[in-house]
C-alpha positions in Angstrom: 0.0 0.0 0.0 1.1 3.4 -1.0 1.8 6.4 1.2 -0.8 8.2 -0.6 -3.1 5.2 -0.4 -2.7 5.1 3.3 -3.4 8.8 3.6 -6.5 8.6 1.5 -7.6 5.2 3.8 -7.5 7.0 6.6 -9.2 10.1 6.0 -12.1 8.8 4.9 -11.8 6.4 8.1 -11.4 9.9 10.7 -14.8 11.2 10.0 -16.7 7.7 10.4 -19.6 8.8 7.8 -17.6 8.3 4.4 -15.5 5.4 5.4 -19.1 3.4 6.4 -21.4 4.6 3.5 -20.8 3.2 -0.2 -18.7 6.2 -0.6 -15.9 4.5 1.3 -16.4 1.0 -0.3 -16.2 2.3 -3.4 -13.0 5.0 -2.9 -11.1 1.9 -1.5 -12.2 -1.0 -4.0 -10.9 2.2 -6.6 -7.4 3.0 -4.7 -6.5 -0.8 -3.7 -7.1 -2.6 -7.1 -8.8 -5.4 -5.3 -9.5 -8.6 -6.9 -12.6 -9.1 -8.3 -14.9 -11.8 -6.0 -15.7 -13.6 -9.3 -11.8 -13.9 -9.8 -11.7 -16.1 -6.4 -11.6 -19.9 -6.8 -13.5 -21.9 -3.7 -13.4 -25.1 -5.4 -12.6 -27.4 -2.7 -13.9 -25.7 0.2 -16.8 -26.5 2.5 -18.0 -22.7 3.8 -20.7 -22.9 7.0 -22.8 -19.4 6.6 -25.3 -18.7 9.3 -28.0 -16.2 8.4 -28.3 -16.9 4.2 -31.7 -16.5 3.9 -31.3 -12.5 3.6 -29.5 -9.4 3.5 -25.6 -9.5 3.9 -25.8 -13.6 4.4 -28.1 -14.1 1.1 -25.9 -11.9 -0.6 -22.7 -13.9 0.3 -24.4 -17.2 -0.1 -24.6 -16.3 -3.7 -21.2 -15.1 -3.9 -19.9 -18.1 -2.3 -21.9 -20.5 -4.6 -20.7 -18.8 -7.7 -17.4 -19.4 -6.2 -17.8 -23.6 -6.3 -18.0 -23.6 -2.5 -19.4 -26.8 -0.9 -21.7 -24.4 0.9 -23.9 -25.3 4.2 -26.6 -22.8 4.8 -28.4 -22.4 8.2 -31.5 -20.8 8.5 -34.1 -20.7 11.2 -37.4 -20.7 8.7 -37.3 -23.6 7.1 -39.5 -22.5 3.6 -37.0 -19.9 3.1 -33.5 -21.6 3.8 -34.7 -24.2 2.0 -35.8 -21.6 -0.8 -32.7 -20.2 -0.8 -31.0 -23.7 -1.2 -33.0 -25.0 -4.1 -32.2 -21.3 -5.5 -28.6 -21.6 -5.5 -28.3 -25.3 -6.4 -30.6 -24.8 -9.6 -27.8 -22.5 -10.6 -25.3 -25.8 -10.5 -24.0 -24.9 -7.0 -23.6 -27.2 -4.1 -25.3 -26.6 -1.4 -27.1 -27.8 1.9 -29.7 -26.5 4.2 -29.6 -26.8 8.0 -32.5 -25.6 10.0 -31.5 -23.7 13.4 -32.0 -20.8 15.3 -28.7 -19.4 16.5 -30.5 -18.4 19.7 -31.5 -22.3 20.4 -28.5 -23.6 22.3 -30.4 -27.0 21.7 -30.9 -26.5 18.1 -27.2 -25.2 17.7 -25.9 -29.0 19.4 -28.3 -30.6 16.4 -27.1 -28.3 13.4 -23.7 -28.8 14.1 -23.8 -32.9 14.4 -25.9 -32.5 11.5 -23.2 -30.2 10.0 -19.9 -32.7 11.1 -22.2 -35.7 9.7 -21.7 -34.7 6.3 -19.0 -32.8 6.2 -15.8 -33.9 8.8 -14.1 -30.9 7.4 -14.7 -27.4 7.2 -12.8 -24.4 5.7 -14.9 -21.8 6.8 -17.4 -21.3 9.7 -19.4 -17.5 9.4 -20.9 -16.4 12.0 -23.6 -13.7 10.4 -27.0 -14.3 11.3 -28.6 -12.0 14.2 -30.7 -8.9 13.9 -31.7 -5.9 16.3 -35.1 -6.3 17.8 -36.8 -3.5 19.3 -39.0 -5.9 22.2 -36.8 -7.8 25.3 -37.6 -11.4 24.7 -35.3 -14.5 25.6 -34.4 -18.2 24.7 -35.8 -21.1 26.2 -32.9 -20.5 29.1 -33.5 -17.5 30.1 -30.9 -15.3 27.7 -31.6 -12.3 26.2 -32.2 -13.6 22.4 -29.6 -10.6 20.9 -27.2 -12.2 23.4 -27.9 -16.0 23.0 -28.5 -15.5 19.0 -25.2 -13.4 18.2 -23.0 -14.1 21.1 -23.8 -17.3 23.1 -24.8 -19.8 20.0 -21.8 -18.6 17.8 -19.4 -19.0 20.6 -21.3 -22.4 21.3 -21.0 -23.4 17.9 -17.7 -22.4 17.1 -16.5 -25.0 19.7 -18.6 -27.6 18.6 -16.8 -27.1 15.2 -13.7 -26.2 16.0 -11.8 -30.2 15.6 -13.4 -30.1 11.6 -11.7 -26.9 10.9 -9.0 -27.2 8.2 -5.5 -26.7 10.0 -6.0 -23.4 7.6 -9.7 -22.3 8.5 -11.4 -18.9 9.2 -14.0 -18.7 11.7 -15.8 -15.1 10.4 -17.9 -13.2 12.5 -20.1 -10.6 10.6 -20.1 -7.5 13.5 -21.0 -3.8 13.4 -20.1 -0.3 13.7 -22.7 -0.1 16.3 -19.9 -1.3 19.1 -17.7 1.4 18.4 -20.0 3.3 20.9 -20.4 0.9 23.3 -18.0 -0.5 26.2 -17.5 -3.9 26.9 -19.3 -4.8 29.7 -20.4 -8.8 31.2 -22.3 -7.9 34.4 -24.4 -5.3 32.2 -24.2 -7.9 29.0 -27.7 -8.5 29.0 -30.2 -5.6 29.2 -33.3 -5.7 31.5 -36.7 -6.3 30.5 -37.6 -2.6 32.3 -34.8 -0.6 30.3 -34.6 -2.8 27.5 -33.5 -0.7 24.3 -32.8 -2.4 20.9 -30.2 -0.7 19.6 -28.1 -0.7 22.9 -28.3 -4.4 23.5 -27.6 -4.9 19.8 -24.2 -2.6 20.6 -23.1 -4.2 23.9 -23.5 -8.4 21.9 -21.7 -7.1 18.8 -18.6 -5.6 21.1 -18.4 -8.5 23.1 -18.5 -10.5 19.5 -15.2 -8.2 18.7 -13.6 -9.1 21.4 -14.3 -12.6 22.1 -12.9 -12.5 18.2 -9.5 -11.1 19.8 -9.5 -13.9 22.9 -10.1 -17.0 20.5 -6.7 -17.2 19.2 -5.2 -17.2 22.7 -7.4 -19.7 24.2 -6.9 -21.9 21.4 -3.3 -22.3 20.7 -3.5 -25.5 20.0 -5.1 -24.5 16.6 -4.3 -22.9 13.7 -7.7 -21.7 12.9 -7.2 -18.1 12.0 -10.1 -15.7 13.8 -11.7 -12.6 11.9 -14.5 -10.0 12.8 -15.7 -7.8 10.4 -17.7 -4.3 10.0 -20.1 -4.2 6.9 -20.1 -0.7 6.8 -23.8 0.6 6.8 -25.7 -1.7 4.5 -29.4 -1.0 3.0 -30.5 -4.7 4.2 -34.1 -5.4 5.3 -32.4 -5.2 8.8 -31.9 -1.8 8.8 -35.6 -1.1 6.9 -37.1 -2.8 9.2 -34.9 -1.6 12.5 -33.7 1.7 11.3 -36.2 3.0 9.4 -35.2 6.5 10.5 -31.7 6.4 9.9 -32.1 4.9 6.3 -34.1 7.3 5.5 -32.1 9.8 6.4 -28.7 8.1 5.1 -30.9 6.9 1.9 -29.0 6.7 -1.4 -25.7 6.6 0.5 -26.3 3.3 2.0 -24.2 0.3 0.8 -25.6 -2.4 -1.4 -25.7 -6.1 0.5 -23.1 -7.0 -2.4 -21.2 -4.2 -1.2 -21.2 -4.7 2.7 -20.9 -8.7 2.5 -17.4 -8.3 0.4 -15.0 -8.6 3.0 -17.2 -11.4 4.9 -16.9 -13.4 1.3 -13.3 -12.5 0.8 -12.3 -13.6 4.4 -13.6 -17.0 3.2 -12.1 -17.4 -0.1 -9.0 -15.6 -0.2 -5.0 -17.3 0.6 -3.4 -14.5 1.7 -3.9 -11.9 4.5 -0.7 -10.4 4.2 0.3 -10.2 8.1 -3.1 -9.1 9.4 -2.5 -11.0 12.6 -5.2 -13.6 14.1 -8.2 -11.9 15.7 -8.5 -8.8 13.4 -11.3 -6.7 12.7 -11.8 -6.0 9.5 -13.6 -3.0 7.2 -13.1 -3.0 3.7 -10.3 -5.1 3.2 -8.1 -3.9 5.6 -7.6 -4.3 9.5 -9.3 -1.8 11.7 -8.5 -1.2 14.9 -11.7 -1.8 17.5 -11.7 1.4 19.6 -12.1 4.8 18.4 -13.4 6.5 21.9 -11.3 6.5 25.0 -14.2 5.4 27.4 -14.7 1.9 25.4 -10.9 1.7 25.5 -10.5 1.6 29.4 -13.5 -0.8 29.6 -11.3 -3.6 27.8 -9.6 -4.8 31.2 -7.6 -8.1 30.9 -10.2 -9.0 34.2 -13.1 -7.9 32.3 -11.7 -10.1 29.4 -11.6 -13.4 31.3 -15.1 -12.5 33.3 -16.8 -12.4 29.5 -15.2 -15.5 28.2 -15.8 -17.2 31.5 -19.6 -15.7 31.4 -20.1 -16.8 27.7 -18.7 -20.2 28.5 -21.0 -20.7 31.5 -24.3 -19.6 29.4 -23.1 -22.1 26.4 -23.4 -25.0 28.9 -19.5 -25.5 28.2 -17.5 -25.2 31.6 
């Protein structure tokens, strides 16, 4: 990368605004000659996306089945994973539905012996389904569903997975911008029924998501599964329609395409080399991000608070 490049990169990442909107995607996919997707050969490799059935995860699905993935799809409805599936297969591609809810620590243990049933090795495991819901409701033990859909069944899962990956695999995790405002916290993880706010508990599971992301590598060493979170930038996804309705219609026409915002989650996948992003980055556009920008989220990242999360999410997943 160019000095001028690098200058460029990082004043459109300063203001936050043109670094998350399409205007960043397409300045950097512009300054960086990046391959194209379609270039990327995934003949060979078994991908496990969570979330396919819309949005960013249909959007990669596609990507990764145009690619000659073996690709394993899980969905929660099962008219529309399985929709999805029949989609993508009439095009030629290979690919398998599995019905779970993320959430579902139950259903999670059945998806992935259904997963390691038919496929003993995987080269890729995604972590992307979740959404923001404006009501408090929980799982059927008691966790917050943001919590137990995006934090406690993908850490769950990932450990149920973790002997199939390939020496080489990626374990993804599709985050958000969203936790750049929030602190980590593991008391406060779960928000209470009588305060509950959408967006906030959405913010607090997708920081702890970025930095259980971080932890992985060093509680693994015994693996050489590489680790990755990434930031979408701000994506027009029915997520956001039906979350945000506000804020995309304010942001409008400057919103990302799914195609857009699932590119580095795809490339993750499919691409050899990372250069010498090191194991647990976060990742936006390409390109390693660090995951504080405000000082008050920095000092909440304790080396204590650390170990109480990963001790907490361990507990919740029925795992220690």
């Amino acid at each position: 990368m160019s000095l001028a490049a690098r200058i460029v990169d990082r004043a459109l990442e300063f203001p936050i605004a043109p670094s998350f909107t399409r205007i960043g995607y397409r300045i950097r996919r512009a300054l960086f000659d990046w391959d194209d997707l379609d270039e990327l050969d995934g003949s060979g490799k078994t991908v496990v996306l969570t979330g396919a059935t819309s949005g960013l995860g249909l959007a990669a699905a596609r990507r990764l089945a145009d690619a000659d993935t073996t690709l394993v799809i899980l969905g929660r409805n099962p008219d529309k994973t399985e929709g999805v599936r029949h989609d993508l297969a009439e095009g030629g591609a290979d690919v398998h539905a599995v019905i779970a809810d993320m959430g579902d620590l139950d259903q999670v243990h059945r998806a992935a012996e259904e997963i390691l049933a038919s496929h003993p090795r995987i080269d890729a495991l995604i972590h992307n389904a979740g959404a923001l819901s404006a009501e408090y409701a929980d799982n059927n033990a008691g966790i917050e569903l943001t919590i137990a859909s995006q934090v406690i069944g993908p850490f769950l899962m990932t450990n149920l997975l973790l002997d199939a990956l390939d020496p080489d695999g990626r374990v993804i995790t599709m985050s958000s911008g969203g936790m750049y405002a929030s602190p980590l916290r593991v008391d406060g993880l779960q928000m209470d029924p009588t305060d509950y706010g959408g967006s906030e508990q959405y913010a607090r599971a997708k920081r702890a998501q970025v930095t259980l992301n971080e932890m992985w590598p060093t509680r693994t060493p015994a693996h050489r599964v590489a680790f990755h979170a990434v930031h979408p930038g701000w994506a027009d996804t029915p997520g956001v329609e039906d979350a945000l309705p506000t804020f995309r219609r304010i942001v409008g026409p400057a919103l990302r395409t799914p195609d857009e915002g699932a590119d580095t989650m795809v490339w993750l996948a499919l691409t050899a080399d990372l250069g010498d992003a090191p194991n647990g980055s976060f990742w936006l556009d390409r390109a390693p991000r660090p995951i504080h920008r405000l000082p008050s989220t920095k000092r909440s990242d304790t080396p204590d608070r650390r170990d109480h999360l990963w001790n907490e999410v361990t507990r919740l997943a029925g795992l220690g």
